[in-house]
Short mmCIF file of the C-alpha atoms (twelve columns), coordinates in Angstrom:
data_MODEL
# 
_entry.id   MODEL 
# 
loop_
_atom_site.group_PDB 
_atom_site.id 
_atom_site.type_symbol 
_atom_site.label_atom_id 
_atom_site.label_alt_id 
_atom_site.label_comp_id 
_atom_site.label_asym_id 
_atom_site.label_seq_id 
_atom_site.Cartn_x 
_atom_site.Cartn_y 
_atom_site.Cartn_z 
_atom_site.pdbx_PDB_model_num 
ATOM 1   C CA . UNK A 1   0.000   0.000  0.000   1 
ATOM 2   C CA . UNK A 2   1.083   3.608  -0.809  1 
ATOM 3   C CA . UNK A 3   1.873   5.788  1.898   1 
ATOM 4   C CA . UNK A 4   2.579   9.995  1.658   1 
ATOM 5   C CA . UNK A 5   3.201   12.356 4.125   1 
ATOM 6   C CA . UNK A 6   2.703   15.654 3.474   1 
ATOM 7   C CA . UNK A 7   4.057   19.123 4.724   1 
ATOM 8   C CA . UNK A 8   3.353   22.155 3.221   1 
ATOM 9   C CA . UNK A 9   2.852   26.710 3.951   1 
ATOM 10  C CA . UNK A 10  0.165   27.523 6.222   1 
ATOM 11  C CA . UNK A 11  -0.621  30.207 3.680   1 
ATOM 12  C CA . UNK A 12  -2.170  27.623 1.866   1 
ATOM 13  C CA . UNK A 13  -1.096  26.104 -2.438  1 
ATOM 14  C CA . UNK A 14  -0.814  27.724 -4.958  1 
ATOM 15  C CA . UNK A 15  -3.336  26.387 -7.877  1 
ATOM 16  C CA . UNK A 16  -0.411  25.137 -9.754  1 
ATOM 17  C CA . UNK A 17  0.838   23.284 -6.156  1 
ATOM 18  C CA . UNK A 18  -2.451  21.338 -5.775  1 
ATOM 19  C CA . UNK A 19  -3.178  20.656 -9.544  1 
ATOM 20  C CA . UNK A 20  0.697   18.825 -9.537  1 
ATOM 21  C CA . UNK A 21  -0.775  17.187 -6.160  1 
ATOM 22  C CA . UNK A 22  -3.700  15.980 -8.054  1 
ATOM 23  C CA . UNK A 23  -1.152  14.912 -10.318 1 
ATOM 24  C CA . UNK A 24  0.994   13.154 -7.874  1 
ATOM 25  C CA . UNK A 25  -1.774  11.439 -6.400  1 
ATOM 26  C CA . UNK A 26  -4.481  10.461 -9.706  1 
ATOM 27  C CA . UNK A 27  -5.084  6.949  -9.588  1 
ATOM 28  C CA . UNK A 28  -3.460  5.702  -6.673  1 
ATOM 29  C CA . UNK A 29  -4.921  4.929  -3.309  1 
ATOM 30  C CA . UNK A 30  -3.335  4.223  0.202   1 
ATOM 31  C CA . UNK A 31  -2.573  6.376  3.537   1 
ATOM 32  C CA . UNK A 32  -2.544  10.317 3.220   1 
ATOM 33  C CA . UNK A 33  -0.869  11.484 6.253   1 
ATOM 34  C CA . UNK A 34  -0.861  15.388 7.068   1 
ATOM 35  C CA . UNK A 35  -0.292  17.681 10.054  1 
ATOM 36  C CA . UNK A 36  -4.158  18.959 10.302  1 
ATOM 37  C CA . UNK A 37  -2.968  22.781 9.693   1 
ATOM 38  C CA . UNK A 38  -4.804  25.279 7.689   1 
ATOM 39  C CA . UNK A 39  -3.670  26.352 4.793   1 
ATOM 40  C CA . UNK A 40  -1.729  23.510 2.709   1 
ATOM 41  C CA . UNK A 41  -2.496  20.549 5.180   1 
ATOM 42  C CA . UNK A 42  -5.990  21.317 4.800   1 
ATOM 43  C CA . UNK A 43  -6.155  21.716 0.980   1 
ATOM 44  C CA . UNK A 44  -4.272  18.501 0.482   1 
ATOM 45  C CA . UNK A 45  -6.667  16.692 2.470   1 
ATOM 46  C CA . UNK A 46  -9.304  17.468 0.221   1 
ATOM 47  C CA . UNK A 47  -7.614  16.821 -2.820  1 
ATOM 48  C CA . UNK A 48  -6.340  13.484 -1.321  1 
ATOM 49  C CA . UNK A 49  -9.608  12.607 -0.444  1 
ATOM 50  C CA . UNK A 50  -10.953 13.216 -3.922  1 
ATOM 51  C CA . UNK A 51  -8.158  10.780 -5.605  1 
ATOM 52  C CA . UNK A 52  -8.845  7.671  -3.098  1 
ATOM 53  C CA . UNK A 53  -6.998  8.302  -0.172  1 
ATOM 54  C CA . UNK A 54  -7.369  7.141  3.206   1 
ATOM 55  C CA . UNK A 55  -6.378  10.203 5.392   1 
ATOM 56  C CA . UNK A 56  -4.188  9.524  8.625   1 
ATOM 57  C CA . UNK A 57  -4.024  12.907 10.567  1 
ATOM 58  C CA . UNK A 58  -1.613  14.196 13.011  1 
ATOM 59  C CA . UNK A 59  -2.425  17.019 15.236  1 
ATOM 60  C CA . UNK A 60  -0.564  19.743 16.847  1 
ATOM 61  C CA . UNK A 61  -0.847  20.290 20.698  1 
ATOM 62  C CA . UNK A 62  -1.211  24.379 19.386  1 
ATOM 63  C CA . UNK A 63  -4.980  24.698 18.238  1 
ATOM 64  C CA . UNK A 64  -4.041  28.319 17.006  1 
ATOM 65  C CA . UNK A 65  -2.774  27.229 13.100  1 
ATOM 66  C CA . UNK A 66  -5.264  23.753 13.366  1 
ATOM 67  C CA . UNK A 67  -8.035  23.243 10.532  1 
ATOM 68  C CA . UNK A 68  -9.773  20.586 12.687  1 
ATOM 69  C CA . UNK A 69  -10.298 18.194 10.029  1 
ATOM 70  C CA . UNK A 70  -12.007 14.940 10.853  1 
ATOM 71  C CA . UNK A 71  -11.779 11.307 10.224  1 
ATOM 72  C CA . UNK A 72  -12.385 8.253  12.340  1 
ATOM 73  C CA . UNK A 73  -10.957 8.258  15.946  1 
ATOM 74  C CA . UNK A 74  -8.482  5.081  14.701  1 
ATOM 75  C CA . UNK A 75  -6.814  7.836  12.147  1 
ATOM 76  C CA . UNK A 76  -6.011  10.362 14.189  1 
ATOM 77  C CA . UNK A 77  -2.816  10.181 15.682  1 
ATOM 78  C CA . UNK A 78  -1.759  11.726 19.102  1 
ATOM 79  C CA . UNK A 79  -1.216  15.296 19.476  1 
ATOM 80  C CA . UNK A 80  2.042   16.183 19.300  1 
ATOM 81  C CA . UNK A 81  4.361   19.503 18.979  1 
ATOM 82  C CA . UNK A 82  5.059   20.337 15.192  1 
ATOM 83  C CA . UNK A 83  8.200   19.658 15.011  1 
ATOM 84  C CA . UNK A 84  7.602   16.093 16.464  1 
ATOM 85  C CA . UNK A 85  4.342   15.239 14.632  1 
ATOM 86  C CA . UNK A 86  6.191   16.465 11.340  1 
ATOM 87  C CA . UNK A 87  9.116   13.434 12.069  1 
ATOM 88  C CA . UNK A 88  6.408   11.058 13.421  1 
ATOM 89  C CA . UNK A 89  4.708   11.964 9.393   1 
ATOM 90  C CA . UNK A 90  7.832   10.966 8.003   1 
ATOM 91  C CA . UNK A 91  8.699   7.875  9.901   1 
ATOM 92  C CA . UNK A 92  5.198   6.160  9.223   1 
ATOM 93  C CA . UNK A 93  5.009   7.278  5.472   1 
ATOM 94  C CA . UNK A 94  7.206   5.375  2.531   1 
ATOM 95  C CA . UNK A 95  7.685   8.988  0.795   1 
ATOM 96  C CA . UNK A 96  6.896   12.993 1.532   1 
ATOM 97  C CA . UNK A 97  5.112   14.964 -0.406  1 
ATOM 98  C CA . UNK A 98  5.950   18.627 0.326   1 
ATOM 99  C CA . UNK A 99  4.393   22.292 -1.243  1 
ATOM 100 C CA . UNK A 100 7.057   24.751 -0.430  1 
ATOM 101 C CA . UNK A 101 6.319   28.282 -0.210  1 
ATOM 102 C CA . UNK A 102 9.433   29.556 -1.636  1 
ATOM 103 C CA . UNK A 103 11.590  27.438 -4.130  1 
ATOM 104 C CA . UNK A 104 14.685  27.905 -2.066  1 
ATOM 105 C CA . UNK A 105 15.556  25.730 0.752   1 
ATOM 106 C CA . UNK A 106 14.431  28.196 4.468   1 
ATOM 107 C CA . UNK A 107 16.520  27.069 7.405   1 
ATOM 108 C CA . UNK A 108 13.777  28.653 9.580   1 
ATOM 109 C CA . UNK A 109 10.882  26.834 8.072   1 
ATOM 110 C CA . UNK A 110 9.008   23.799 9.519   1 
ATOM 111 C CA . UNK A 111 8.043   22.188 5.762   1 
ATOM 112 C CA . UNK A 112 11.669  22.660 5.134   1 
ATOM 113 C CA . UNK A 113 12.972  21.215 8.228   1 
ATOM 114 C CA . UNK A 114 10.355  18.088 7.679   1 
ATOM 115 C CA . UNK A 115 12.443  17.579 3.721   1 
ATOM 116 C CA . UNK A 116 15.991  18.270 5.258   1 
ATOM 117 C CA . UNK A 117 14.317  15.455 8.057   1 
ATOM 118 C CA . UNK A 118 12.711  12.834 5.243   1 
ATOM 119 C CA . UNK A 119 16.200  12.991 3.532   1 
ATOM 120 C CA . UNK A 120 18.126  11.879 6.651   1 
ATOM 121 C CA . UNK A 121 15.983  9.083  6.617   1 
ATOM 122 C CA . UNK A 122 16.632  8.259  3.154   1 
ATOM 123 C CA . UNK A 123 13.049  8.959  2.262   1 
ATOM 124 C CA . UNK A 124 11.733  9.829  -1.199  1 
ATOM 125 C CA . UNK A 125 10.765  13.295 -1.417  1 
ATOM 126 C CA . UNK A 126 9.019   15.507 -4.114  1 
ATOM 127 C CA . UNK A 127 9.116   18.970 -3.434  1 
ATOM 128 C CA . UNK A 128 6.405   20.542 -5.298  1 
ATOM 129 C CA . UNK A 129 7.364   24.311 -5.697  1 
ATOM 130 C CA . UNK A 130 5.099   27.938 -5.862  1 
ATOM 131 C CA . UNK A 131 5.028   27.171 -9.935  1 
ATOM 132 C CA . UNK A 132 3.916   23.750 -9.537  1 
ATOM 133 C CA . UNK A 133 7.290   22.105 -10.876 1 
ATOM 134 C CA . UNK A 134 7.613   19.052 -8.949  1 
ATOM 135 C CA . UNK A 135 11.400  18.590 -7.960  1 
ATOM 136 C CA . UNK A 136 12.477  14.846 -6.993  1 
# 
């Protein structure tokens, strides 16, 4: 079974982020994991949703940036402080899916610390960037 994490901007995609997503994820089905933000957690759900997904959420212990999506109680993981919950993302997923804000690498960015985190782990990663290129 397929299994993505995501990360992305709390600003939320751009429309050429989630049509690559929809891209990304057409025709497959599996686990969907995400960090239950607004903005780019939230959109990806949706989209995920759409292309088959089952959706695995993580929370954050901070309600202040949480979209409060729902699924059933056995796919909701613990809360958890971001920067843990984004590593617990990466650990249970095969690959990480991540919409960038910028299309430079931010050391003071928690999407970009969950890439630099999937890549110590030897994960697959596809960065989709602000113009929808997909970078692998």
């Amino acid at each position: 079974m397929i299994s993505f994490g995501f990360t992305g901007t709390r600003q939320g995609m751009t429309a050429e982020q989630k049509s690559a997503l929809r891209n990304l994820l057409d025709g497959g089905a599996g686990e969907f994991h995400h960090g239950d933000c607004i903005g780019a957690d939230s959109e990806a759900h949706d989209i995920a949703v759409e292309c088959g997904y089952g959706i695995i959420l993580h929370p954050p212990t901070n309600y202040s940036e949480r979209a409060w999506r729902e699924v059933p109680r056995h796919m909701m993981r613990p809360e958890r402080p971001y920067l843990d919950r984004n590593k617990d993302i990466v650990r249970e997923t095969a690959s990480l899916i991540a919409a960038a804000a910028e299309p430079e690498e931010q050391l003071r960015s928690g999407t970009w610390s969950t890439v630099r985190f999937a890549r110590k782990q030897g994960k697959p990663v596809f960065l989709i960037l602000p113009d929808g290129t997909v970078r692998r």
